[in-house]
VOLO-766607 format. One record per atom (N, C-alpha, C): residue number from 1; residue in one letter; chain; atom name; x, y, z. Coordinates in nm, 3 decimals, decimal comma. Example, Ala and Ser with C-alpha at 12.3 -4.5 7.8 and 13.67 -1.06 7.14 Angstrom:
! residues 2
[atom 1; "A"; "A"; "N"; [1,319; -0,569; 0,780]],
[atom 1; "A"; "A"; "CA"; [1,230; -0,450; 0,780]],
[atom 1; "A"; "A"; "C"; [1,320; -0,330; 0,780]],
[atom 2; "S"; "A"; "N"; [1,285; -0,225; 0,708]],
[atom 2; "S"; "A"; "CA"; [1,367; -0,106; 0,714]],
[atom 2; "S"; "A"; "C"; [1,290; 0,003; 0,787]],
This chain:
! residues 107
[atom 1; "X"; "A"; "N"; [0,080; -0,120; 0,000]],
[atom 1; "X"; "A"; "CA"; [0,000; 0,000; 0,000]],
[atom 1; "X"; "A"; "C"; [0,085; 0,127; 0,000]],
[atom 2; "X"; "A"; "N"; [0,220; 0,127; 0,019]],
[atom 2; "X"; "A"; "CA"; [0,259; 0,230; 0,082]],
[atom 2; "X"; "A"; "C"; [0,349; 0,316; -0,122]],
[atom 3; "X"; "A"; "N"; [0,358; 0,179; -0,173]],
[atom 3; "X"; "A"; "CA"; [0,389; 0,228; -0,317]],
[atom 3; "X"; "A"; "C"; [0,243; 0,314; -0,335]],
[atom 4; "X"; "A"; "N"; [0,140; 0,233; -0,336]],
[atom 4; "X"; "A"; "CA"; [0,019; 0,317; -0,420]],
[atom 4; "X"; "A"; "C"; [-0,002; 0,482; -0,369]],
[atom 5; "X"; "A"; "N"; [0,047; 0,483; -0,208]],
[atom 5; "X"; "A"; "CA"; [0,014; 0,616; -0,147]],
[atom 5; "X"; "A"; "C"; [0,123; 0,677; -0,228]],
[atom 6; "X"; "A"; "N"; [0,245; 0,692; -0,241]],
[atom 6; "X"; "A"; "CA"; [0,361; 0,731; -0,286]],
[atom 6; "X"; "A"; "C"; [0,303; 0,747; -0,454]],
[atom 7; "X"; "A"; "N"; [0,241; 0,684; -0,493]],
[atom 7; "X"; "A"; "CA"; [0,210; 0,666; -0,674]],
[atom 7; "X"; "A"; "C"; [0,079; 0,819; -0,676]],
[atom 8; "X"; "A"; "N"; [0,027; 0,778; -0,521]],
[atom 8; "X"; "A"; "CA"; [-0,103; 0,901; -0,527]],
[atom 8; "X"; "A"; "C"; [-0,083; 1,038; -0,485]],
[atom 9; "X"; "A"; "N"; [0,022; 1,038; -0,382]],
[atom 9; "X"; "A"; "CA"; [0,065; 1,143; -0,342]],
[atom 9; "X"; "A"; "C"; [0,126; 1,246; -0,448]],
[atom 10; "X"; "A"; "N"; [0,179; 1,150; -0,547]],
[atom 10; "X"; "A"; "CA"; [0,305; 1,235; -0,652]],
[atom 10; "X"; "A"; "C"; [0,189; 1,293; -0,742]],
[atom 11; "X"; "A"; "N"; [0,102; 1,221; -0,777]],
[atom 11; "X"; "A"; "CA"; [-0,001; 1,252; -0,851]],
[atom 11; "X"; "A"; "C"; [-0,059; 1,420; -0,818]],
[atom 12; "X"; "A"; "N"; [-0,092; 1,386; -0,712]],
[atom 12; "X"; "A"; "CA"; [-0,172; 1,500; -0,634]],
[atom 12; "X"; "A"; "C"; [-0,101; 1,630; -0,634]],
[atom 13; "X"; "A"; "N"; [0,001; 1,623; -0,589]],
[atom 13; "X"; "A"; "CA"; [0,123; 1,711; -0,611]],
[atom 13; "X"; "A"; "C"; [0,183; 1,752; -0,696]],
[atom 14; "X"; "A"; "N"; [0,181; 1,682; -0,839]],
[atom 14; "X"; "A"; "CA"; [0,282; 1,752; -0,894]],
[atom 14; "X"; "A"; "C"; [0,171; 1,755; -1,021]],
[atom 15; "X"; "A"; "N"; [0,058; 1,724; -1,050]],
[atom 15; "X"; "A"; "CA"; [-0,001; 1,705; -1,161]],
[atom 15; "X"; "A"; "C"; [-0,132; 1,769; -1,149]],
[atom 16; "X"; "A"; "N"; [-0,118; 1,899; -1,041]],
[atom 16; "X"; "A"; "CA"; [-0,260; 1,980; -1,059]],
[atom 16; "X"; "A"; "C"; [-0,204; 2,114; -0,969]],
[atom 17; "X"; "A"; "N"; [-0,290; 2,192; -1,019]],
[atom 17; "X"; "A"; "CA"; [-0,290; 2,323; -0,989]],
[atom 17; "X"; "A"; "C"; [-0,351; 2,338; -0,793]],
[atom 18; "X"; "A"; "N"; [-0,315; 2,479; -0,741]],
[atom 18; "X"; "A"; "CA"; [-0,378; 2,456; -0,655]],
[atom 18; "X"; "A"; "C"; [-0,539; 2,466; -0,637]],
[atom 19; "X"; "A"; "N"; [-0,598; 2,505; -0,759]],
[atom 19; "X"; "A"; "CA"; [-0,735; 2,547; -0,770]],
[atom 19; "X"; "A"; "C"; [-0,809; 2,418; -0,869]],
[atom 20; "X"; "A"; "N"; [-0,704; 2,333; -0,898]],
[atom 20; "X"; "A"; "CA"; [-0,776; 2,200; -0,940]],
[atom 20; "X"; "A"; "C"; [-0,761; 2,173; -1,083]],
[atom 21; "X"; "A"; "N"; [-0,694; 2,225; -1,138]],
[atom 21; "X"; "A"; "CA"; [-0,608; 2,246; -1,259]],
[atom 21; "X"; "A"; "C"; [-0,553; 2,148; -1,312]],
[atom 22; "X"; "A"; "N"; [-0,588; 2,035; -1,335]],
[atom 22; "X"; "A"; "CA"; [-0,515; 1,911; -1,418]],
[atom 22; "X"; "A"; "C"; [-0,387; 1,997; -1,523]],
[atom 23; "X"; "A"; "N"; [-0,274; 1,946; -1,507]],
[atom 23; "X"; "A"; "CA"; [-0,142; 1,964; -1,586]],
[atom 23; "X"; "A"; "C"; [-0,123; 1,821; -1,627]],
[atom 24; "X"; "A"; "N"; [-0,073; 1,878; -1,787]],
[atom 24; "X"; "A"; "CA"; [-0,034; 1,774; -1,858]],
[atom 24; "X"; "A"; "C"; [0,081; 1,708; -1,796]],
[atom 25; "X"; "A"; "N"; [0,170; 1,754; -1,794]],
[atom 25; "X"; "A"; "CA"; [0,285; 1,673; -1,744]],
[atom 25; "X"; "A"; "C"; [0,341; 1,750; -1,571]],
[atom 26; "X"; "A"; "N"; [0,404; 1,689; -1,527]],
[atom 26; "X"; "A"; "CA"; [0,439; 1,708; -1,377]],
[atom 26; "X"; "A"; "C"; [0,539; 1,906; -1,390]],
[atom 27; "X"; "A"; "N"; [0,585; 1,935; -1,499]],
[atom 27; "X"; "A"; "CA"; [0,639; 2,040; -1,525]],
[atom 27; "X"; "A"; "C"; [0,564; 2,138; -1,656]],
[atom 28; "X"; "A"; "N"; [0,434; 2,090; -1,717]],
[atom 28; "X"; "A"; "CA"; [0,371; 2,162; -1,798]],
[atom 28; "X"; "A"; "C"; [0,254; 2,188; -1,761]],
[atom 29; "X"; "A"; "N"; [0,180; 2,254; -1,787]],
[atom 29; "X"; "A"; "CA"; [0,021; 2,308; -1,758]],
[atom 29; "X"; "A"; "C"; [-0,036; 2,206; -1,910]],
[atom 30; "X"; "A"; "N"; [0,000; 2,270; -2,021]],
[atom 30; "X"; "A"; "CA"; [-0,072; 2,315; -2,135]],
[atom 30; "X"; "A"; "C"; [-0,008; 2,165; -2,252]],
[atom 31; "X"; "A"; "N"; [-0,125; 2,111; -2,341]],
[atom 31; "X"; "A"; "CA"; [-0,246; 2,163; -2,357]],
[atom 31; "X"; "A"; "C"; [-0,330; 2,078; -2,234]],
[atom 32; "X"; "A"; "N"; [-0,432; 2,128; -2,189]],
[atom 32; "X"; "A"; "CA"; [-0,522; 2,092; -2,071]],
[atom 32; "X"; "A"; "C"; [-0,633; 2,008; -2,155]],
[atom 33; "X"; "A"; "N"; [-0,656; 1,879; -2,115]],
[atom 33; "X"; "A"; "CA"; [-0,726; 1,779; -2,212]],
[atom 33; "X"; "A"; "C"; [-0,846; 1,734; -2,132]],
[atom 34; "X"; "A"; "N"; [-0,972; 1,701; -2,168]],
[atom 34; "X"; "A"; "CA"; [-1,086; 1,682; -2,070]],
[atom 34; "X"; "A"; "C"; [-1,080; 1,559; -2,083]],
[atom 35; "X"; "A"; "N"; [-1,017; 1,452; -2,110]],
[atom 35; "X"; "A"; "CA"; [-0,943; 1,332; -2,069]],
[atom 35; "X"; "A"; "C"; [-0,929; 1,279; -1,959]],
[atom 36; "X"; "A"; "N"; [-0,812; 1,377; -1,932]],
[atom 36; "X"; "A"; "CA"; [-0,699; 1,396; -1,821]],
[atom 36; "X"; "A"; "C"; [-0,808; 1,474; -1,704]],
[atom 37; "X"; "A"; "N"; [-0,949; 1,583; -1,717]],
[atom 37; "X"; "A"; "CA"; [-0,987; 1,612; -1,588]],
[atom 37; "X"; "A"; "C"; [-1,054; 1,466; -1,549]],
[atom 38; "X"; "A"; "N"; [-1,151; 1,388; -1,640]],
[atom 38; "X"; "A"; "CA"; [-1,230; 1,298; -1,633]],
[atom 38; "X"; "A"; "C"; [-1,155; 1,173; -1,537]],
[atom 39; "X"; "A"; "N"; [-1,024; 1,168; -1,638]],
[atom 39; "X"; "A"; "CA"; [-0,967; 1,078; -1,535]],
[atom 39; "X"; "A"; "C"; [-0,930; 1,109; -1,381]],
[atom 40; "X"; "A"; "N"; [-0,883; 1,225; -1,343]],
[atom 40; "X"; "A"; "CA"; [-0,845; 1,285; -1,216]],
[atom 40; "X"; "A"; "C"; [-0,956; 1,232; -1,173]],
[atom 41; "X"; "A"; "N"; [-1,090; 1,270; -1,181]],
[atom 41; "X"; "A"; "CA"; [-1,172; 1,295; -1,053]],
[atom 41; "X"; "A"; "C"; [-1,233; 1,134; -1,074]],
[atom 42; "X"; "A"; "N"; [-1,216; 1,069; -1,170]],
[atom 42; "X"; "A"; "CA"; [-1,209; 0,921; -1,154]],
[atom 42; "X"; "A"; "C"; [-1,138; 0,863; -1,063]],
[atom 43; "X"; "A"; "N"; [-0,963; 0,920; -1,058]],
[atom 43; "X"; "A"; "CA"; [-0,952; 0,830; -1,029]],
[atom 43; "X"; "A"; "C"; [-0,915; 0,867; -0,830]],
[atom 44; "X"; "A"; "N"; [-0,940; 0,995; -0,808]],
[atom 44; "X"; "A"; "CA"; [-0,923; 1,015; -0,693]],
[atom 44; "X"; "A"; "C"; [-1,104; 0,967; -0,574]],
[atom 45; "X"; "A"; "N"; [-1,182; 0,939; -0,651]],
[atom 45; "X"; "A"; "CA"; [-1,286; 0,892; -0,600]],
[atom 45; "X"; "A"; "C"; [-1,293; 0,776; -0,594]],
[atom 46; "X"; "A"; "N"; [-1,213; 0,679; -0,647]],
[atom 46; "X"; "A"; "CA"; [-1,220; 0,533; -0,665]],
[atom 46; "X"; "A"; "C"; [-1,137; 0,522; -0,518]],
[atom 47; "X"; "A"; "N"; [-1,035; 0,606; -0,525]],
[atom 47; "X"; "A"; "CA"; [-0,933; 0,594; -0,367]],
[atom 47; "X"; "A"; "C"; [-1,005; 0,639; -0,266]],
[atom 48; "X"; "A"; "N"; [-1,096; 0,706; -0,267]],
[atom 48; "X"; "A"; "CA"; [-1,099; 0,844; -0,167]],
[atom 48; "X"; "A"; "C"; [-1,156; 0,723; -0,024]],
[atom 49; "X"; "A"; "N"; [-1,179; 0,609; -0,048]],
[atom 49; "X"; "A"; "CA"; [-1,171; 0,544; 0,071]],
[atom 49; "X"; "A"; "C"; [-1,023; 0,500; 0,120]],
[atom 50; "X"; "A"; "N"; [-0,928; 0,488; 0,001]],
[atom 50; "X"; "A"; "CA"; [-0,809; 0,455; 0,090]],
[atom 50; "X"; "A"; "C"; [-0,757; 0,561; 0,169]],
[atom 51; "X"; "A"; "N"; [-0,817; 0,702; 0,089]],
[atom 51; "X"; "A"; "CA"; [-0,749; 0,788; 0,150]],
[atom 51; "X"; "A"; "C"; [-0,813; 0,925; 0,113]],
[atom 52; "X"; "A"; "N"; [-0,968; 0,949; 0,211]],
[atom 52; "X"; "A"; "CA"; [-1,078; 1,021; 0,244]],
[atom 52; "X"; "A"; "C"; [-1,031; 1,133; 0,207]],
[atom 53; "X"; "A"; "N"; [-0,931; 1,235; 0,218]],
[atom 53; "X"; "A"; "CA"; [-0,887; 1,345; 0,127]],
[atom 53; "X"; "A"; "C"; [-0,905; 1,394; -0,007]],
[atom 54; "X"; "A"; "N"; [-0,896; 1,259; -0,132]],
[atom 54; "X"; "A"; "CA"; [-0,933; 1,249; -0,259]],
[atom 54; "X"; "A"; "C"; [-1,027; 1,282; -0,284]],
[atom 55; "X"; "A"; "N"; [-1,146; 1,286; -0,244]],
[atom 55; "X"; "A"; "CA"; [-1,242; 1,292; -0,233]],
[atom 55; "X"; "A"; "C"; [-1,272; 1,455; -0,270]],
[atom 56; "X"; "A"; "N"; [-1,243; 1,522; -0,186]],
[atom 56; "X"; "A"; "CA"; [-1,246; 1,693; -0,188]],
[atom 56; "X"; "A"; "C"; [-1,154; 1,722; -0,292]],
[atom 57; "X"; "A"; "N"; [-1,033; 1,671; -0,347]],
[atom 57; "X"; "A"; "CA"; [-0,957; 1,679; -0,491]],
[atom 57; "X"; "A"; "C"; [-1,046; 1,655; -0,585]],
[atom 58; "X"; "A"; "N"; [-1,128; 1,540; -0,633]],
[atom 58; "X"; "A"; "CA"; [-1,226; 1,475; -0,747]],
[atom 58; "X"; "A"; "C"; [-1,327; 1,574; -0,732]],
[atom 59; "X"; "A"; "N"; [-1,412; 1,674; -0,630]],
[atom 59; "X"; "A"; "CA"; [-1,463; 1,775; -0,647]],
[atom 59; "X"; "A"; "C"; [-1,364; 1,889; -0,703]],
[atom 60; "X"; "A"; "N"; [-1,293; 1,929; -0,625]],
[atom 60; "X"; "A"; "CA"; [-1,235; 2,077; -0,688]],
[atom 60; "X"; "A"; "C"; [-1,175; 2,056; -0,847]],
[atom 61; "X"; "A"; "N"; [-1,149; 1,934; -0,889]],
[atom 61; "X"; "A"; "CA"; [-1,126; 1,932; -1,002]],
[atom 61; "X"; "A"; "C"; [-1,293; 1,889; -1,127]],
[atom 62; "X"; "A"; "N"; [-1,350; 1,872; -1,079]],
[atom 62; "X"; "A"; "CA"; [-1,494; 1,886; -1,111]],
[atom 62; "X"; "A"; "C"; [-1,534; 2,017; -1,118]],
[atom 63; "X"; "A"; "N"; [-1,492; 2,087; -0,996]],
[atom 63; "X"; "A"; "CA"; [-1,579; 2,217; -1,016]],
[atom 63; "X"; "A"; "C"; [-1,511; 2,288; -1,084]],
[atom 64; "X"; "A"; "N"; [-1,334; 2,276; -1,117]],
[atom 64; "X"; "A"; "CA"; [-1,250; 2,344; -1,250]],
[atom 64; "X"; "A"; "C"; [-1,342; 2,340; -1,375]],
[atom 65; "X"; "A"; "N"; [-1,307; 2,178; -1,400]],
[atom 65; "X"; "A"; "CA"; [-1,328; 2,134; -1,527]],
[atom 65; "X"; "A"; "C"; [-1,458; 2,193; -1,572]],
[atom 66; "X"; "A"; "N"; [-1,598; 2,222; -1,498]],
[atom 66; "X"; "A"; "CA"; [-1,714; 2,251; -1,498]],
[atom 66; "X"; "A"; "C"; [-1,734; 2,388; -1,559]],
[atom 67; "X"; "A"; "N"; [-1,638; 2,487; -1,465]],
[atom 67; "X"; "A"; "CA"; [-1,606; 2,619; -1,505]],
[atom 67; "X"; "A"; "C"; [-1,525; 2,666; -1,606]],
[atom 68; "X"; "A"; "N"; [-1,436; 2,585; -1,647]],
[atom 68; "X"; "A"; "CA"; [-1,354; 2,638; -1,780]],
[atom 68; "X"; "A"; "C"; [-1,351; 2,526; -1,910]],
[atom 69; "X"; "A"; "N"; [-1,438; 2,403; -1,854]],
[atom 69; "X"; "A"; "CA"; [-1,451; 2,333; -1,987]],
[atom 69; "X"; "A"; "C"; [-1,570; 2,275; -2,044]],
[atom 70; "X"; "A"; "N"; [-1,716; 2,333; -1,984]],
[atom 70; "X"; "A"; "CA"; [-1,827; 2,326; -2,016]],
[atom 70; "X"; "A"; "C"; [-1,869; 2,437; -2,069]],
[atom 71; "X"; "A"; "N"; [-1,923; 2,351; -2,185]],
[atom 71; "X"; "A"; "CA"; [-2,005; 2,470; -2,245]],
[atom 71; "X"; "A"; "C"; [-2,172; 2,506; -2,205]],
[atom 72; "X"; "A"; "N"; [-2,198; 2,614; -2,258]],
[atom 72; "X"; "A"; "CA"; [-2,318; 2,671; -2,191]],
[atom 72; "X"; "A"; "C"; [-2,405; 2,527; -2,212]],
[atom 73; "X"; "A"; "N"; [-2,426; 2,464; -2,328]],
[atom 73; "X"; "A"; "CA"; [-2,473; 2,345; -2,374]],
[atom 73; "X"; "A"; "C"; [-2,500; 2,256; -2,307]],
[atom 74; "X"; "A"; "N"; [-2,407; 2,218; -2,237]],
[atom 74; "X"; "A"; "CA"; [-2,399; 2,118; -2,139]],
[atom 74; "X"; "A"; "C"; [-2,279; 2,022; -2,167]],
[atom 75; "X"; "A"; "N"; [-2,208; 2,051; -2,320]],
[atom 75; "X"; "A"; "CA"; [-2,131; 1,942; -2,361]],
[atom 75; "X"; "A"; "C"; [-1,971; 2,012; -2,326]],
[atom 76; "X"; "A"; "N"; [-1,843; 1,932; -2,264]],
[atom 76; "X"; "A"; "CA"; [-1,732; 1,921; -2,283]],
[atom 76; "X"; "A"; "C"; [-1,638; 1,995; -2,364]],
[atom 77; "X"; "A"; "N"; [-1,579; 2,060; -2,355]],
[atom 77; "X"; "A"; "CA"; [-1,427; 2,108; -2,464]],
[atom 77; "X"; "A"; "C"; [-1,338; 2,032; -2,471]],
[atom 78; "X"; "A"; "N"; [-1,277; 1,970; -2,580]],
[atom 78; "X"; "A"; "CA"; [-1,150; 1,894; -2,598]],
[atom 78; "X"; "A"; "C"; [-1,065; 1,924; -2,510]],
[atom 79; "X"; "A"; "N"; [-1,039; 2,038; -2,560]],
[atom 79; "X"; "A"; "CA"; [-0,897; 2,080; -2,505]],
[atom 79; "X"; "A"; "C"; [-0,876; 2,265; -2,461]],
[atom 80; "X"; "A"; "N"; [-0,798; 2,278; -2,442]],
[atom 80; "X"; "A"; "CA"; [-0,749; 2,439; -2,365]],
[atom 80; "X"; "A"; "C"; [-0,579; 2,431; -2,390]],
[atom 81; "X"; "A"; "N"; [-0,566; 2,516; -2,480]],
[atom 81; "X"; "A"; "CA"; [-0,437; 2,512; -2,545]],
[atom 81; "X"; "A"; "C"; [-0,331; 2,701; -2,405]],
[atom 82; "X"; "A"; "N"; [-0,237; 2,680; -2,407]],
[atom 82; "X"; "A"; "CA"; [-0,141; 2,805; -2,386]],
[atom 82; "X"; "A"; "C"; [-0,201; 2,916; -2,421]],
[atom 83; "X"; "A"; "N"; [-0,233; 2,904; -2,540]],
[atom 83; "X"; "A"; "CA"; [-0,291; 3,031; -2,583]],
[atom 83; "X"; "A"; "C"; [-0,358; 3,108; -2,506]],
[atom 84; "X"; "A"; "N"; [-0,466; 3,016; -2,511]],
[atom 84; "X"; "A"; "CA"; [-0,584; 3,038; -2,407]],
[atom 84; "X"; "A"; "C"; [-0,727; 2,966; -2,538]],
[atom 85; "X"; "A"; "N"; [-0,664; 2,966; -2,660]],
[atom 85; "X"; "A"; "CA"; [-0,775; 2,866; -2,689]],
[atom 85; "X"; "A"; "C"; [-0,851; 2,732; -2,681]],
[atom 86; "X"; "A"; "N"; [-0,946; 2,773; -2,692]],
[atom 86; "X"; "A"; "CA"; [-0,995; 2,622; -2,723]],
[atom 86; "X"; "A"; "C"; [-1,032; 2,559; -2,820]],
[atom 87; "X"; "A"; "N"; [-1,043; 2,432; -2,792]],
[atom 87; "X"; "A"; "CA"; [-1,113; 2,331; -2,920]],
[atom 87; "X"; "A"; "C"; [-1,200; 2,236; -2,844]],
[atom 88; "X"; "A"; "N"; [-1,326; 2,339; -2,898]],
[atom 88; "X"; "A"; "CA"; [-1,480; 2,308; -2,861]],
[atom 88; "X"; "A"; "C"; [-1,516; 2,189; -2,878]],
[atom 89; "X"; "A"; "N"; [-1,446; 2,147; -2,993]],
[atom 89; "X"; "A"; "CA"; [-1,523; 1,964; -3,057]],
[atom 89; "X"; "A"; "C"; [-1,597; 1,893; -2,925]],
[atom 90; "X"; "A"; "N"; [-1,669; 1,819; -2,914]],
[atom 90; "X"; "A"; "CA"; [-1,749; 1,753; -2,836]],
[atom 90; "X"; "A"; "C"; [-1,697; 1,570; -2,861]],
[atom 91; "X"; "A"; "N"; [-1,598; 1,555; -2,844]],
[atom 91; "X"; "A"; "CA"; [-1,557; 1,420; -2,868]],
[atom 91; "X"; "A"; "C"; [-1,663; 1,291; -2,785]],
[atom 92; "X"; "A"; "N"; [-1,770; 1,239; -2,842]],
[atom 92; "X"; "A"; "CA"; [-1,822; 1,158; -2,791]],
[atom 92; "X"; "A"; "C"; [-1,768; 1,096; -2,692]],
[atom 93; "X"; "A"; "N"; [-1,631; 0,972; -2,790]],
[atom 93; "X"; "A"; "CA"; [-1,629; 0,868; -2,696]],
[atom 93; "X"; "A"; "C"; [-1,474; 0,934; -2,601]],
[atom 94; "X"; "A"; "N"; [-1,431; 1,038; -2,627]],
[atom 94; "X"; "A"; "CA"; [-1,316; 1,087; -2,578]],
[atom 94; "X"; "A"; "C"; [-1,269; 1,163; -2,478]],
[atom 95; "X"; "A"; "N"; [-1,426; 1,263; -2,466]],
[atom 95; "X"; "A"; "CA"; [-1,437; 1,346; -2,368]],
[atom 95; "X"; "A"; "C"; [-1,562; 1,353; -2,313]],
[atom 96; "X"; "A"; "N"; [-1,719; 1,288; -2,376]],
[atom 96; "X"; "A"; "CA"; [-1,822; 1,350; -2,335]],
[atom 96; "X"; "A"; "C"; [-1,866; 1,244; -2,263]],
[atom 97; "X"; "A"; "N"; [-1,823; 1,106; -2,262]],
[atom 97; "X"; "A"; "CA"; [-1,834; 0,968; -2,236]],
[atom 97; "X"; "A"; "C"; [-1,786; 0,988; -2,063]],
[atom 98; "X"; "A"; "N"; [-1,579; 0,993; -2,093]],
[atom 98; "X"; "A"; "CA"; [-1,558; 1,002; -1,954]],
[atom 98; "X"; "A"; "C"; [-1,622; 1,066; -1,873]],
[atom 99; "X"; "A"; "N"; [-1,613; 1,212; -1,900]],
[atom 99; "X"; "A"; "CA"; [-1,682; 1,310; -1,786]],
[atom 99; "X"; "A"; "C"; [-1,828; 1,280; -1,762]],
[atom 100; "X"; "A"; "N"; [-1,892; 1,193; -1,856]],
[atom 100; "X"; "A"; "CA"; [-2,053; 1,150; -1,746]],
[atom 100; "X"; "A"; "C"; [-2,016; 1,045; -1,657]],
[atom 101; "X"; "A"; "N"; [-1,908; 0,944; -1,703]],
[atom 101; "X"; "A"; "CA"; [-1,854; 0,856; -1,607]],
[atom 101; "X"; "A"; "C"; [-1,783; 0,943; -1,478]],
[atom 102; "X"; "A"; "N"; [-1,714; 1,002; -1,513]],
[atom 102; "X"; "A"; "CA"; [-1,662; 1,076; -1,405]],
[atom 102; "X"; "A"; "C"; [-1,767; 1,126; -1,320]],
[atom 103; "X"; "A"; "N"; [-1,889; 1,215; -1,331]],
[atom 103; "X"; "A"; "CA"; [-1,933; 1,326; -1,270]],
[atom 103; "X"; "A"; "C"; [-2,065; 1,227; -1,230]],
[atom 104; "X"; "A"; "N"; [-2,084; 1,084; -1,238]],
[atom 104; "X"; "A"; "CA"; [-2,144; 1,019; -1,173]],
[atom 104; "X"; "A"; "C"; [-2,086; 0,975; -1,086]],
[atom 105; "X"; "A"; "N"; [-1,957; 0,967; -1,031]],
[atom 105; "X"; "A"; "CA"; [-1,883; 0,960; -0,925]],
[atom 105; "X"; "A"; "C"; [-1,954; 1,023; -0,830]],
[atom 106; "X"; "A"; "N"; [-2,001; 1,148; -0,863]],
[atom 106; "X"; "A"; "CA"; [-1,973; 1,253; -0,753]],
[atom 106; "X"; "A"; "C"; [-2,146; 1,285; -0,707]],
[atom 107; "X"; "A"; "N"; [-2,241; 1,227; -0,828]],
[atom 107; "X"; "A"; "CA"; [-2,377; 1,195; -0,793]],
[atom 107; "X"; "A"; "C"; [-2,435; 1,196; -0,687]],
């Protein structure tokens, strides 16, 4: 157990913002992929019994992703580039799939 805490801890730390910010890589922000939020709050709710903290992470990264990658619509943004653009596409099975899987987590 003490690898997986060490595998979750690094996660937590080095791969999000303090406001819930999924980063691509442990030293990049950008591009920000609704993938990568879907999976976060996946996968910190699947733990959040090993370790009840996750739990309040898989929200604040819910309530990011909600605020800067939903559209008025109701549907998902691909992505959030440096720029500051986006790419609206609505990827069915890529982005609009996870995040209902995801955000039934939190149901």
């Amino acid at each position: 157990m003490s690898e997986l805490r060490k595998g979750l801890e690094f996660y937590a730390d080095n791969l999000f913002l303090d406001d819930g910010t999924p980063k691509m890589l442990n030293d990049r922000i950008y591009p920000i992929d609704i993938h990568s939020c879907a999976q976060a709050i996946i996968t910190f709710c699947e733990l959040a019994d090993f370790e009840p903290k996750y739990l309040n992470m898989a929200k604040k990264v819910a309530r990011w992703t909600i605020s800067n990658m939903q559209d008025n619509k109701g549907y998902f943004y691909y992505r959030i580039y440096k720029n500051g653009k986006k790419d609206k596409t609505a990827y069915i099975r890529w982005g609009q799939a996870w995040m209902l899987r995801a955000i039934s987590y939190l149901a």
